[in-house]
N, C-alpha and C positions, 0 to 999 in steps of 0.2 A: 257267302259261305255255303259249302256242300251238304246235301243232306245224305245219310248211311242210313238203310233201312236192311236189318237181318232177320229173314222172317224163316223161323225154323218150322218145318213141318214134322211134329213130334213123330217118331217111329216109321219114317218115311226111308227102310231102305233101297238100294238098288243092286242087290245080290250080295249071296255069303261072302266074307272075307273068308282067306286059306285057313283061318284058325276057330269057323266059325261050329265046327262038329267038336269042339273038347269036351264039350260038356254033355252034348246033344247031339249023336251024329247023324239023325236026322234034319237039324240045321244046317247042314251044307247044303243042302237045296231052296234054303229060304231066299224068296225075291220079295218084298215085299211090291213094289214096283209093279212087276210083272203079272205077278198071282193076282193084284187087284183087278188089273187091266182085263187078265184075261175072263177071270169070277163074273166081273161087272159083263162084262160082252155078251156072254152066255145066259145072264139072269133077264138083263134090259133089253135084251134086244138089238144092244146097238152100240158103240163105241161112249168110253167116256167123254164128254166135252172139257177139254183140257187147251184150250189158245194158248194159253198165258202160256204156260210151261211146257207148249213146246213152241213159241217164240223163244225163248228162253233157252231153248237148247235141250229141252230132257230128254229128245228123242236121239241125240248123239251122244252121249252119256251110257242111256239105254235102250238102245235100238228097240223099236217093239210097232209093229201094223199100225195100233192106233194111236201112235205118236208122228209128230211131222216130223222128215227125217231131214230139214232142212230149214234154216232159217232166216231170214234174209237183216235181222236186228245184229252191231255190233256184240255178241256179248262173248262173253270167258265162261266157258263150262269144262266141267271135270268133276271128279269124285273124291269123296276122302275118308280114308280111316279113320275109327274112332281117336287113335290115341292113349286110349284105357282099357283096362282091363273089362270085361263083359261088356254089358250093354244098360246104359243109365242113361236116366236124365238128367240126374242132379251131375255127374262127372261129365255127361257128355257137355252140359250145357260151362260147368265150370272150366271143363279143358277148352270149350270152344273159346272161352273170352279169356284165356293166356293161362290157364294153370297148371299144372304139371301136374296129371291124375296119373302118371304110369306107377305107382309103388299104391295103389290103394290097396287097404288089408282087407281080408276075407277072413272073414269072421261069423259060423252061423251062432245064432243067439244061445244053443245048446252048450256051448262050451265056456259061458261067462254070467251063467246062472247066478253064482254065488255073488259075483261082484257086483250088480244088478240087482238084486235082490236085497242085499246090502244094503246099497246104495238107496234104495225107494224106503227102506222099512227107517233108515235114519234119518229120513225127511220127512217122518211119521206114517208112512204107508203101510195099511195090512198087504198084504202083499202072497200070495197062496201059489203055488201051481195050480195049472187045469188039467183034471184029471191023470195026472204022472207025466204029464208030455212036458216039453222044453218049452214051454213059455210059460208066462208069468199073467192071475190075474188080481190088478191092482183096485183096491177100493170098492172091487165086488163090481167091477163096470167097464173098464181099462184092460186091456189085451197088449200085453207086451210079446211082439211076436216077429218071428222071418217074416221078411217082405218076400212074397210069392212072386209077385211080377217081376225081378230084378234077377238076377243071375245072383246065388245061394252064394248068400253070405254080406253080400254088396251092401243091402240095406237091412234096418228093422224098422219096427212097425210099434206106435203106439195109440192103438184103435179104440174106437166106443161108439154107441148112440147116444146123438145129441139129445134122445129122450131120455137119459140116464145121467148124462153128465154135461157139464157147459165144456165148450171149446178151450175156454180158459185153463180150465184145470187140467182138459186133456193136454193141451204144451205142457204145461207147468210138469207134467208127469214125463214128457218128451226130453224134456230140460234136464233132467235128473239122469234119466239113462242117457241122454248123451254124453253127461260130464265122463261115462266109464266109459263107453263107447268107441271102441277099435275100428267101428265099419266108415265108410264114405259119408253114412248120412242116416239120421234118425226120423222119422217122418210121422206125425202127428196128422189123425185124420179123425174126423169128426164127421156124422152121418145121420140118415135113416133106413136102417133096415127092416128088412118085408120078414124079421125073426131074432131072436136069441142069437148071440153074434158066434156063440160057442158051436151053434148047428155048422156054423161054415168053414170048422177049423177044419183044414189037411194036411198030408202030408205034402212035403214039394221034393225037389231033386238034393240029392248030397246031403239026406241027413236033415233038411230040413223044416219046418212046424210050422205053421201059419193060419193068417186069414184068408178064403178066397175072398178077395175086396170084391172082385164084380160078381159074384154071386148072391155076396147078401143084398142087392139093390142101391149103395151109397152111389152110383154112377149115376142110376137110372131115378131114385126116389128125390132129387131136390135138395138144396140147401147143404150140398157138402162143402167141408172146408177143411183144407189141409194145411200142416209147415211143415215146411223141410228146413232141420237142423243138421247144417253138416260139419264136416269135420274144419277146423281152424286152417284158414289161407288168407296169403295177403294178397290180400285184395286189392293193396297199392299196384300190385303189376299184372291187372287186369283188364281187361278194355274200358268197362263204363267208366272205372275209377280215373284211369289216364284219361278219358277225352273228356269229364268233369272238373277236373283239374288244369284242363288248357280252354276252359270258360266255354266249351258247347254243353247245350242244352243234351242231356241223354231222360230216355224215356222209354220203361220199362215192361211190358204189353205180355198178357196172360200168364201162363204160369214162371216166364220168365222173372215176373214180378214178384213172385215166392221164394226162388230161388238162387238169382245174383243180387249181391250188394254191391252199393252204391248209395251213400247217406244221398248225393244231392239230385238222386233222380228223384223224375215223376213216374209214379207207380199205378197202373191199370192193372191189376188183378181180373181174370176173366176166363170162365170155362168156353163155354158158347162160342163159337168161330163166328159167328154175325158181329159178338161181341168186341172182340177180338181181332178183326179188321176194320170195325167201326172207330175203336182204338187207336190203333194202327194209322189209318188214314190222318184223322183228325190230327196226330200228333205232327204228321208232316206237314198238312195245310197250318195248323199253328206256328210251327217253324216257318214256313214261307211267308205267314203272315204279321209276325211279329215284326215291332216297331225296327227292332236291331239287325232282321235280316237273316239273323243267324241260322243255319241248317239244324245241323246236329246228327245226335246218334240214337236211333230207335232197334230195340231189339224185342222183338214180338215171336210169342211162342203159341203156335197151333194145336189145342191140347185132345182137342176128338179124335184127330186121326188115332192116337196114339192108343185111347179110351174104346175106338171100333178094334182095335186088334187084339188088345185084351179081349174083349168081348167075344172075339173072331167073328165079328160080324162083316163083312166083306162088302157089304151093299151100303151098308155104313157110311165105311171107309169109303168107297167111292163117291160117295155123297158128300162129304166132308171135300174132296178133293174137288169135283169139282164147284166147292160153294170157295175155297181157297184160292182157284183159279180166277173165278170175278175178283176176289179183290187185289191179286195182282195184276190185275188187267189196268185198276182204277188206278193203284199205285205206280205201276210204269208210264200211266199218263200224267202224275203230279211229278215225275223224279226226271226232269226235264234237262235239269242243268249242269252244263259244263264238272264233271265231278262228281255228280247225284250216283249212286251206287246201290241198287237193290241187290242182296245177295241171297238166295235160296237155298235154305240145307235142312240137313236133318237132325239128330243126335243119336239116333241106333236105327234099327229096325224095328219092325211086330208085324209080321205078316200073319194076316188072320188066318191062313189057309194051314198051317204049318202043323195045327194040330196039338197045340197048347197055349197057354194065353200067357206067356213069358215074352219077353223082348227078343229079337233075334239077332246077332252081329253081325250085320251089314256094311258093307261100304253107303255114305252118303251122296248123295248128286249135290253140287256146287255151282248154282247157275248163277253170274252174275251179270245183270243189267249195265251198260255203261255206256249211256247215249251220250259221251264224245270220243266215243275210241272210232279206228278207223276200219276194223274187222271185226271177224270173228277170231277168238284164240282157244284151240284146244290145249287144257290144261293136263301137267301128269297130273298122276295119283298123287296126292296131297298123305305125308305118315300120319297125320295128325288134326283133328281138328282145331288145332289151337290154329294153325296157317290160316284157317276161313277168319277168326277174329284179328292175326293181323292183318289179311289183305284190309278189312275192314281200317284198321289204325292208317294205315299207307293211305288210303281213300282221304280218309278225314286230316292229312295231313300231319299227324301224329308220328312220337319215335318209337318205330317198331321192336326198337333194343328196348326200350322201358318195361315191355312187358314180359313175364319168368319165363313164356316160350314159345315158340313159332313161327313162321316166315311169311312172306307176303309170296301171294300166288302168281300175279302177273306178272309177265314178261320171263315165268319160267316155260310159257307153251311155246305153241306152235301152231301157224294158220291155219284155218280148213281148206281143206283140198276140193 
């Protein structure tokens, strides 16, 4: 059996889509891609070390000096639209594996006070505003508030220090505002911060109230711990669920594992990119090694990159890239066989250079590995990320009709010249 490895690189774009200034029109210049490359050059001294991905093709995808502009490995490269409205993780990741994110609501938190507020005080919560602004805070320690890093309105936020409260409660408090909950996704995060969590409220764009999350230190201070609660999808017509149900082993690697269902996965939870391809790996040497032979489907999610653009930290980010690059190096030398299909993407942008610590809406690069094809194939622009999780169903032999939506990419290109 063949093995499927989709290793997303969170907030990895490769230039604005045409709709990416609506919000921000300074966002049409965001590369995330590019800016890294060029940042990293000028800081170090010297070009990033990046093999892997540009065997892989990123440097046809995204032409750029220090990418190889040629490859001499079969593979299928191209780029792809989100598919969703702004730039998320939780829809990007949900649209990647078959769901239909195009109608999410936008909703800032300011406009559903009442129903929220409601809703916590009859689940016994005190429940107060902070100081007259639009969010809510609960149990004297719980910040119910806009998700900053998200495009306004996309998510909320229900925040605290784990020195105030357990993680338990904090869902549990998550749990309740999402029953009322209009947005894509409610996300519960749990921390240590370097202060009073109330120091780090701002304003954000459209109206929006918030936490800046990477300013009070939960990124940087240890031991955080998030859930994402998102909005109700069947998940019967999504990848993991379909190729769990045709008996491969699927197996779910860093933040991926917070955020797709799949009762009969194995679940690797994991910030840390050492982690996280440590993960990664072993899942497919386990596949190759098991008694029954069987491949499967791994989907592994790169969660620093994503945590350096917030940050705008640039050198970061380049660093995360190329510690990403080793382990797809390791990975294309386990994914040997007849079938075996590494696929490389993203789910938005976050170019640290851009000049705010929001996501930016990017096209993705689409690299995929496929040592028995007989070329290279240049792929069109893909509308939608869900295409990158069928190709993935087609690989694995799976019916790509099963899933609520998207096409398989190959054999819609064209050679390289």
């Amino acid at each position: 059996m063949s093995t499927t490895v989709i290793v997303v690189i969170d907030g990895f774009g490769v230039g604005a889509m045409p709709d990416a200034g609506a919000l921000r029109p300074g966002d049409l210049s965001a590369d995330t891609c590019g800016h890294v490359l060029d940042h990293c050059r000028a800081s170090l001294g010297r070009p990033l070390r990046l093999p892997a991905l540009g065997a892989l093709g990123l440097g046809l995808v995204h032409p750029h000096p220090d990418l190889a502009r040629r490859t001499s490995r079969p593979v299928a490269v191209g780029r792809a639209a989100l598919g969703y409205p702004g730039a998320d993780t939780f829809a990007g990741h949900q649209t990647m594996m078959g769901a239909d994110f195009s109608r999410v609501t936008v909703a800032p938190l300011g406009g559903h006070l009442d129903e929220v507020s409601g809703a916590l005080k009859s689940a016994g919560h005190l429940v107060e505003p902070l100081r007259g602004q639009p969010l809510l805070l609960v149990d004297g320690a719980v910040l119910v508030h806009d998700n900053l890093e998200a495009d306004p309105g996309i998510n909320w936020n229900a925040s605290a220090r784990l020195d105030d409260m357990s993680f338990d409660r904090i869902v549990s408090i998550a749990r309740t505002v999402r029953a009322v909950a209009p947005v894509a996704r409610v996300i519960a995060v749990g921390g240590h911060a370097d202060g009073a969590l109330a120091t780090y409220v701002r304003d954000g764009d459209g109206g929006t109230v918030g936490l800046d999350t990477p300013a009070t230190g939960f990124y940087r201070n240890g031991g955080l711990q998030v859930r994402h609660l998102g909005v109700d999808l069947d998940h019967t017509g999504q990848l993991p669920d379909i190729a769990a149900r045709a008996g491969l082993p699927v197996t779910l690697v860093g933040k991926a594992a917070d955020i797709l269902a799949c009762e009969a996965a194995v679940r690797r939870p994991a910030v840390a990119t050492a982690e996280v391809l440590e993960h990664t790996l072993a899942a497919v040497q386990g596949g190759r090694g098991g008694q029954d032979g069987r491949g499967g489907l791994v989907v592994a999610n790169v969660q620093e990159s994503d945590l350096a653009g917030h940050q705008q930290d640039t050198e970061r980010y380049g660093s995360v890239l190329e510690q990403v690059d080793v382990g797809l190096t390791e990975l294309m030398g386990l994914l040997t066989a007849p079938g075996d299909r590494l696929i490389v993407t993203a789910d938005h942008g976050n170019d640290p250079t851009i000049g705010h610590a929001y996501h930016t809406r990017e096209y993705v690069p689409v690299l995929i590995h496929r040592p028995d094809a007989a070329g290279i194939e240049l792929l069109p622009d893909a509308a939608t990320l869900a295409d990158v999780g069928a190709t993935a169903a087609a690989a694995l032999g799976l019916d790509v009709a099963a899933l609520t939506t998207g096409a398989t990419l190959l054999g819609r290109g064209r050679g390289a010249p």
